[in-house]
C-alpha positions, 0 to 999 in steps of 0.5 A, a space after each residue: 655638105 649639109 649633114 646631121 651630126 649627134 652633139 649629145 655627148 658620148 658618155 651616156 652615164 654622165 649627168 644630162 638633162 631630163 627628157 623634155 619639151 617646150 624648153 627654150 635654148 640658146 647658143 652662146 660662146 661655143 656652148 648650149 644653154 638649155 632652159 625650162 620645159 615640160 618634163 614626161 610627167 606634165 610638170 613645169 621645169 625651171 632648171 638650166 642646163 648647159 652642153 660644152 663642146 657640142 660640136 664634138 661629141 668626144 668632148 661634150 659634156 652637160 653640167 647644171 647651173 645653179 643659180 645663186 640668186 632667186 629663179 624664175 618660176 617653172 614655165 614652158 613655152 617662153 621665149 629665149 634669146 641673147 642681149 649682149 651677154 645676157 640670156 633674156 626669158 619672158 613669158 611661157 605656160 606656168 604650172 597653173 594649168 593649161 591656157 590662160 589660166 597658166 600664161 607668164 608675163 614676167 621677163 628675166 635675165 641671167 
């Protein structure tokens, strides 16, 4: 059968990520990996969040990574996706403003 099931965890007074839109996320190794976004307020996020056993929400869990080298700068819109063991991102809408004031062009992986 074709169903929707919640990932999000059910502990909703553990640490999550901030609401927002225009992130990009992947799918790796049985884990969520949630990047950047636009938050309620406008501004542009550079942070990274990963959800652990998202098929069971009895177990999910978020967890922020922090990066120990330099990060790229705050953008939505940018695209994601996997490269072997790699998560690639390029591009997006900085905080520069809107339109082509604020496009990236830059490529990271992590």
């Amino acid at each position: 059968p074709h169903e929707w099931q919640s990932c999000s965890p059910v502990d909703a007074s553990a640490p999550a990520p901030p609401a927002r839109w225009g992130h990009g996320q992947v799918v790796f190794r049985e884990s969520i990996y949630v990047l950047g976004g636009t938050d309620r307020n406008s501004n542009s996020l550079n942070d990274i969040w990963r959800l652990t056993n998202p098929y069971n929400s009895s177990l999910a869990t978020w967890s922020q990574i922090m990066p120990t080298s330099d990060l790229p700068s705050a953008r939505g819109f940018h695209a994601v996706w996997l490269s072997g063991f790699k998560i690639v991102m390029h591009g997006g809408e900085g905080s520069g403003g809107v339109g082509k004031a604020s496009v990236l062009s830059d490529t990271w992986q992590f």
